[in-house]
N, C-alpha and C positions, 0 to 999 in steps of 0.2 A: 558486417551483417549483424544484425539485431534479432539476439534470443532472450525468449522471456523461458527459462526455466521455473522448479520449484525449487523455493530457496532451502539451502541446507545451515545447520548450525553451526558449519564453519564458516559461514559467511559473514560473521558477525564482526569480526575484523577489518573488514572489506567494507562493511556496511557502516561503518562507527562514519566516515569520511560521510555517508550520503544522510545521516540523524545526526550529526553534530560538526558542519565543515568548519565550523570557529574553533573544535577544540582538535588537541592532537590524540592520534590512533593510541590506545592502551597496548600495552605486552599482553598476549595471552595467558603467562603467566599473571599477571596482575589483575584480571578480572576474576570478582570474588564469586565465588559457588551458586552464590543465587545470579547472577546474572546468566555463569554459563548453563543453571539450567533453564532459567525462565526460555531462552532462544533453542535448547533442545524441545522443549514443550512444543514450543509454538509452530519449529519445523516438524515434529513427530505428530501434529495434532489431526486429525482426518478431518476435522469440523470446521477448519481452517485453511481457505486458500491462502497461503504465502509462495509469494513468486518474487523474483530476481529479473531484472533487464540487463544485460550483458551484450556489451559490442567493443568488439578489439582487446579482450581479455581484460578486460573492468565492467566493474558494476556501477552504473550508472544510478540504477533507482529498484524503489521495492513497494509490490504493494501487501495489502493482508486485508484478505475479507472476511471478516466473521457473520456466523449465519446466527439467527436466534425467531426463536417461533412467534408465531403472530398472535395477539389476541382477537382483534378485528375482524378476519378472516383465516383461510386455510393457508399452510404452506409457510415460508420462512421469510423473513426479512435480513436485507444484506446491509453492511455497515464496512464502509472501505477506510480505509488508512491508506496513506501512499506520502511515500515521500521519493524526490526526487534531486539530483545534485542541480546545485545552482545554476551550473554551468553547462547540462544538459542538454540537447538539442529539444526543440520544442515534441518530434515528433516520437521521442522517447516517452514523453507525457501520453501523449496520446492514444502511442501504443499498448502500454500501461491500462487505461481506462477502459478503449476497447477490450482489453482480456477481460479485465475484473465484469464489464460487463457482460460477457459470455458467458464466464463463470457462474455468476452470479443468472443468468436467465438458465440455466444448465439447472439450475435449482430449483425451479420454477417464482423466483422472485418479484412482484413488481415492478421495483423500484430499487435503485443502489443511492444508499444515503450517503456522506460526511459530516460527520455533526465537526463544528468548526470551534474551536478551542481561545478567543478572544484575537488579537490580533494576528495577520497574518506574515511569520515572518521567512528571511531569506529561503531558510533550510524547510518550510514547510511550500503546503502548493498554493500555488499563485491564482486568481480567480479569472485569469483569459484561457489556462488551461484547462478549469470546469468549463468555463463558457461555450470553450473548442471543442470540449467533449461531448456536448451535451445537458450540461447539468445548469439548475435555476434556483435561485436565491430564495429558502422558505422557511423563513426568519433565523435559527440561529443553525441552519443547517444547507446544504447543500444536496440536489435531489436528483436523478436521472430517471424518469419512466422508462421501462423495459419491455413495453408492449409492442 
């Protein structure tokens, strides 16, 4: 069964496999002080959805919506991150997407952006998964209307 939790700062261990599956998991001993706090910030942050996808006691995927105000209008704009293991089932993306989108209409948002970072590769997300979710190519970003 497929639980999307909020993710905790212990899960960064867990998660090194789904943001880096080419390299091998650190010791927690070995991760230096700014990493292990930037990932307490980020699960301790309110301003911040981060969520975990977990099914059969693994973490499959994560995503993090950050909220930031609008000049153009009233109310916030949402900006997703998400990454997901290679090897994932498709509908773990998906599930994924759905949240962040609720989350994110839960806020009264427009629209849930990915601004997209140059090439797309293994460990990042793949563009049949925006397409399945909803989202449209507009230019160097990624867009889902929430109306």
């Amino acid at each position: 069964m497929l639980t999307i939790r909020r993710g905790k700062r212990t899960d960064v261990v867990n998660l090194q496999s789904v943001l880096c599956p080419e390299s091998t998991p650190d010791a927690p001993a070995a991760r230096s002080k700014a990493e292990v706090r930037h990932w307490r910030r980020l699960a301790q942050d309110p301003a911040l959805d981060f969520y975990v996808a977990a099914r059969d006691d693994a973490l499959w995927g994560m995503l993090l919506v950050s909220y930031i105000r609008a000049l153009r209008f009233k109310g916030w704009q949402a900006i997703l991150e998400l990454a997901v293991m290679p090897t994932a089932p498709l509908d773990i993306g998906l599930a994924l997407l759905d949240f962040a989108k609720e989350r994110a209409r839960k806020r009264g948002c427009p629209a849930l952006v990915w601004p997209t970072t140059g090439e797309l590769s293994s460990g990042q997300m793949f563009p049949a998964l925006l397409i399945d979710g909803g989202f449209q190519r507009v230019g160097d970003i990624w867009s889902c209307p929430l109306g």
